[in-house]
C-alpha positions in Angstrom: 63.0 187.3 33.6 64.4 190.5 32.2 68.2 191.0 33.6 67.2 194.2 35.8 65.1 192.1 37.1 67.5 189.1 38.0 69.6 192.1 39.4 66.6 192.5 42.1 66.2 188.9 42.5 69.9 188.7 43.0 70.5 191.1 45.7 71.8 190.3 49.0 70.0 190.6 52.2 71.3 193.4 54.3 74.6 192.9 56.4 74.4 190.8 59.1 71.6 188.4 57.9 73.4 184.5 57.0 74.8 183.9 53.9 74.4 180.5 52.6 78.0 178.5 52.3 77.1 175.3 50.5 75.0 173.6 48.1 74.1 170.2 47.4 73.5 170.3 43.3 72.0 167.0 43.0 71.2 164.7 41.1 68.0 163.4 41.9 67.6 159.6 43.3 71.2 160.2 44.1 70.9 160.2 48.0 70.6 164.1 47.9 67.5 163.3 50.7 70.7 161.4 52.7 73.2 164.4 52.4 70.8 167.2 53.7 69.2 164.6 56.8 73.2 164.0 58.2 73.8 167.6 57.8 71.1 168.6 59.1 72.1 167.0 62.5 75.7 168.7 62.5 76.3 171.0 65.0 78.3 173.4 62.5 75.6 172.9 60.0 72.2 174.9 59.3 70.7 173.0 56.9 67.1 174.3 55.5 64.0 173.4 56.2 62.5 172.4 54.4 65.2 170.4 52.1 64.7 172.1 48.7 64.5 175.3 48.8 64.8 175.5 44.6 65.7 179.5 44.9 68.2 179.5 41.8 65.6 177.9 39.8 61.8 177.9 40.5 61.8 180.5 43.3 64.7 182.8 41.7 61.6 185.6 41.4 61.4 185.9 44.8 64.7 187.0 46.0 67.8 186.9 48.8 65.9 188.0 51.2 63.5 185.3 50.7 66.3 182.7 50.7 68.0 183.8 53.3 65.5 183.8 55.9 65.1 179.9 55.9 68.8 180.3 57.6 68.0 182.9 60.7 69.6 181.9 63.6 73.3 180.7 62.8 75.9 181.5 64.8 79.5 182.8 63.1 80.9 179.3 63.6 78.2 177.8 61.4 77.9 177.2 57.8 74.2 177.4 56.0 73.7 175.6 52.9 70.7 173.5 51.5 70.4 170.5 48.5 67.7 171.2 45.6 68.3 168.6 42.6 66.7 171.1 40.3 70.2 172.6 40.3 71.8 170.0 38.5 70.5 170.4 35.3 69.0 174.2 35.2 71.4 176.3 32.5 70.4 179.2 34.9 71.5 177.8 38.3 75.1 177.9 38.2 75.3 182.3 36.9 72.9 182.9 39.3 73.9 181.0 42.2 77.7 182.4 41.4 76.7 185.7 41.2 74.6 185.2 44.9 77.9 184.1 46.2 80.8 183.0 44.2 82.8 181.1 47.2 79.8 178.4 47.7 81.0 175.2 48.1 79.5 172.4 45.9 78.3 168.8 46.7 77.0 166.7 43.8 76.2 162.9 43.8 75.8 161.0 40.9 75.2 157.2 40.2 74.5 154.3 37.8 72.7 156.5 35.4 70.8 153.9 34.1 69.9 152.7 37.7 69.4 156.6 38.3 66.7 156.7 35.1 64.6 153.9 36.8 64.8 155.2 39.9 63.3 158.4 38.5 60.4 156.2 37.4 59.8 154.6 40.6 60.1 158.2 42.5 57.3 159.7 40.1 54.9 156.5 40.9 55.4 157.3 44.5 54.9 160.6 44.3 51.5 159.8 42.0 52.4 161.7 39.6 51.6 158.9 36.9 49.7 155.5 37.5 51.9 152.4 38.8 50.9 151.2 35.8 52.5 153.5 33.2 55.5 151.3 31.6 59.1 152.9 31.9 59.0 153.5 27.6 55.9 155.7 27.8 57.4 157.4 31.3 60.9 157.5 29.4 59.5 159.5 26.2 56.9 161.8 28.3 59.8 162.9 30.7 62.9 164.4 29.6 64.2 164.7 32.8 65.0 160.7 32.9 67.5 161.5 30.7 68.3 164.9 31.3 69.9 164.1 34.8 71.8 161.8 33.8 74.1 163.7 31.5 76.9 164.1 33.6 79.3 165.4 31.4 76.4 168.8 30.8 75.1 169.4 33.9 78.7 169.3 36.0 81.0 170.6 33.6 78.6 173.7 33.8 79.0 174.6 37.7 83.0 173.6 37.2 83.0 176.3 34.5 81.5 178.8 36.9 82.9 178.1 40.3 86.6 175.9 39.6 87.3 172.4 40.3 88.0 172.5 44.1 84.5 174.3 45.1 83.1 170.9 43.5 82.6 168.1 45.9 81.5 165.0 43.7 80.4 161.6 45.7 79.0 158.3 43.8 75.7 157.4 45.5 76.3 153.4 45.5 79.7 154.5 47.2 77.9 156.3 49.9 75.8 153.1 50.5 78.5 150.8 50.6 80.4 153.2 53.4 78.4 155.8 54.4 80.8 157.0 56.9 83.7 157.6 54.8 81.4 159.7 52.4 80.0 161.8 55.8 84.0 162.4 56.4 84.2 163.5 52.8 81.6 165.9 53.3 82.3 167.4 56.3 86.1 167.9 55.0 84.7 169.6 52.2 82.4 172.1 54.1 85.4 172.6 56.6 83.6 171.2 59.6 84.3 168.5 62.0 83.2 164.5 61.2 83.3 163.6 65.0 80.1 162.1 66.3 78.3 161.6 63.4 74.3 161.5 63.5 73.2 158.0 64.9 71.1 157.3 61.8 73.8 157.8 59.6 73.7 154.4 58.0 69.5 154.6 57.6 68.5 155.1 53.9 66.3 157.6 52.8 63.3 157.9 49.8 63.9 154.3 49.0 62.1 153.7 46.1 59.4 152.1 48.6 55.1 153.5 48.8 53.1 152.9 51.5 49.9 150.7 51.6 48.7 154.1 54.1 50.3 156.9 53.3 49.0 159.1 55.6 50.2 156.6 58.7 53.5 156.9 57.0 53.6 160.7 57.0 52.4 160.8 60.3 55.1 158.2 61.9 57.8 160.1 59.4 56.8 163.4 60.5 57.1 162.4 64.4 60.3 160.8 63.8 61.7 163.9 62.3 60.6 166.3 65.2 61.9 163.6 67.8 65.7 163.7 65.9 65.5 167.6 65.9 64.8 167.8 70.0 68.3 165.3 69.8 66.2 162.6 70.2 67.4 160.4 67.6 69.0 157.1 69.5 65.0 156.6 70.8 63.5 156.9 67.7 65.9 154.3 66.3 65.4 152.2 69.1 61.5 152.4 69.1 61.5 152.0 65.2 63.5 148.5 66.1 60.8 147.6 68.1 59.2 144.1 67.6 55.5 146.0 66.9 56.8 148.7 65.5 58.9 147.3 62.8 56.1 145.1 62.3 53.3 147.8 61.7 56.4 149.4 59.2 56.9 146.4 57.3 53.1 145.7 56.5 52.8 149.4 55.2 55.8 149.0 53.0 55.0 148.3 49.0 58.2 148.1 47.0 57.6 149.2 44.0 60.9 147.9 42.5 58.5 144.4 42.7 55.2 146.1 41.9 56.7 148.2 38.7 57.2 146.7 35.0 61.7 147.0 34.8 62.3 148.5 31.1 63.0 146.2 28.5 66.3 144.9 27.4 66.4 147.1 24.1 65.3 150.3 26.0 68.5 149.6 28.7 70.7 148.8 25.6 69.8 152.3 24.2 70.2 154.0 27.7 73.7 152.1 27.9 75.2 153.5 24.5 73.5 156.9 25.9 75.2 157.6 28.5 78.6 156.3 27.1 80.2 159.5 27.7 79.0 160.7 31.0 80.1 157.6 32.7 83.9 157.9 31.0 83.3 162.0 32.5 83.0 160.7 36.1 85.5 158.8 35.7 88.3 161.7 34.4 87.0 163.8 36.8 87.2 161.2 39.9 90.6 159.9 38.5 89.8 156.5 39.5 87.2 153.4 38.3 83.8 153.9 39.5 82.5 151.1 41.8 79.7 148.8 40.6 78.0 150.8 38.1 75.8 147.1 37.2 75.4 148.5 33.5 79.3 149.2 32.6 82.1 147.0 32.7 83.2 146.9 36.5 87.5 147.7 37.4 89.6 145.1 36.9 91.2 143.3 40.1 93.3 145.6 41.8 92.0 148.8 40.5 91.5 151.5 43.5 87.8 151.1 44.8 85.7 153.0 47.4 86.3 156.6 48.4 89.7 157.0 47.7 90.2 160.3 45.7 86.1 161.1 45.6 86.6 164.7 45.4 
């Protein structure tokens, strides 16, 4: 794309329409699909729909205008901001989402990279994008961005270049499972916004590395859910979900693929290990603190400062 035309692309829409506020940057398999759901349900939050809107990367050709009208509606007292992974690792992302609006506020979410790799694995074999066959080496080589989204060090220390420190929000996925509350106060301190009455499906995980036996019956009951949560509807669907035949029918379509899918071998995690070296010592300058169990590097010693303590 020539730089007039990144120029165009780059324009605002005219005065009046919603600027977007916030970002979630990724990475993927890093509870990104968590982060957008809880916002989503805050009343100071317009979060898009759908999720990953990909503008400063694969849609950048089709403008502000474009981009901005997945946000019509918000008042002045509320704050518009979507989560696209492909941010974390595009070289183009960070200039042009600066240049769109250079006061954004940034959330990334990053995790075991190792852990993350696999999960990246699982995630394309649910998607069926390769066979459930295809072992992690062949998967590994074929897909650089196993790797790619991992580098910590790279993909953050580019968006700190362009936007400071402070606009940077940076949570640790196992973190979030372990207390997901304390990470939804995190958030909403970051955006500005209040963390009273948080959603009631706060504490549900989301793209689990789990298929379906049906998937079509799990779009359908997935896509039913969701329009129930957005009439405010959300403690039903929670309680029907619960429901003896219910959870039943849910629990006989579910296929975990962490059980179905060949792990990597012992020499391939060794490799990923002395990989990633320096992006795990990066997260833990820039959180100031030990990370939490991160299964594949040495875990604090006793007494060392643990959970969300300092995870900005």
């Amino acid at each position: 794309m020539s730089k007039q035309m990144e120029t165009v692309a780059g324009m605002r829409a005219p005065e009046g329409a919603p600027r977007v506020g916030f970002l979630g940057i990724g990475a993927q398999k890093c509870a990104t699909s968590w982060l957008h759901h809880v916002l989503s349900q805050h009343p100071q939050v317009l979060a898009s729909d759908p999720k990953e809107l990909n503008y400063f990367t694969a849609n950048y050709d089709r403008g502000a205008l474009w981009y901005e009208s997945h946000f019509t509606g918000a008042g002045e007292d509320v704050i518009c901001g979507e989560a696209s992974p492909t941010y974390f690792f595009s070289k183009d992302a960070p200039e042009r989402a600066h240049r769109y609006n250079p006061a954004l506020r940034l959330i990334a979410v990053v995790r075991d990279p190792v852990a993350r790799a696999f999960s990246n694995h699982l995630h394309e074999i649910r998607k069926g994008h390769i066979p459930e066959d295809t072992p992690f080496e062949a998967a590994l080589a074929a897909n650089p961005a196993y790797v790619l989204q991992g580098r910590y060090r790279e993909n953050v220390s580019c968006w700190i270049d362009r936007f400071g420190r402070e606009a940077l929000l940076v949570l640790v996925a196992e973190e979030l499972s372990a207390d997901p509350d304390a990470g939804y106060a995190a958030v909403c301190a970051h955006l500005g916004v209040s963390a009273e009455a948080p959603p009631d499906d706060l504490h549900e995980r989301k793209h689990e590395s789990v298929a379906s036996h049906f998937p079509l019956l799990q779009r359908g009951l997935r896509a039913g859910g969701d329009a129930a949560r957005r009439l405010g509807l959300g403690e039903m669907v929670r309680a029907v979900k619960a429901a003896p035949g219910v959870r039943g029918v849910l629990g006989l379509n579910r296929k975990d693929l962490r059980k179905a899918v060949e792990p990597m071998s012992g020499e391939t995690q060794a490799k990923l290990v002395e990989l990633f070296q320096d992006d795990v010592a990066f997260v833990r300058e820039l959180l100031g603190r030990p990370l939490p169990e991160w299964r594949h590097w040495p875990q604090p010693e006793p007494g060392e400062g643990q959970g969300m303590r300092r995870a900005v």
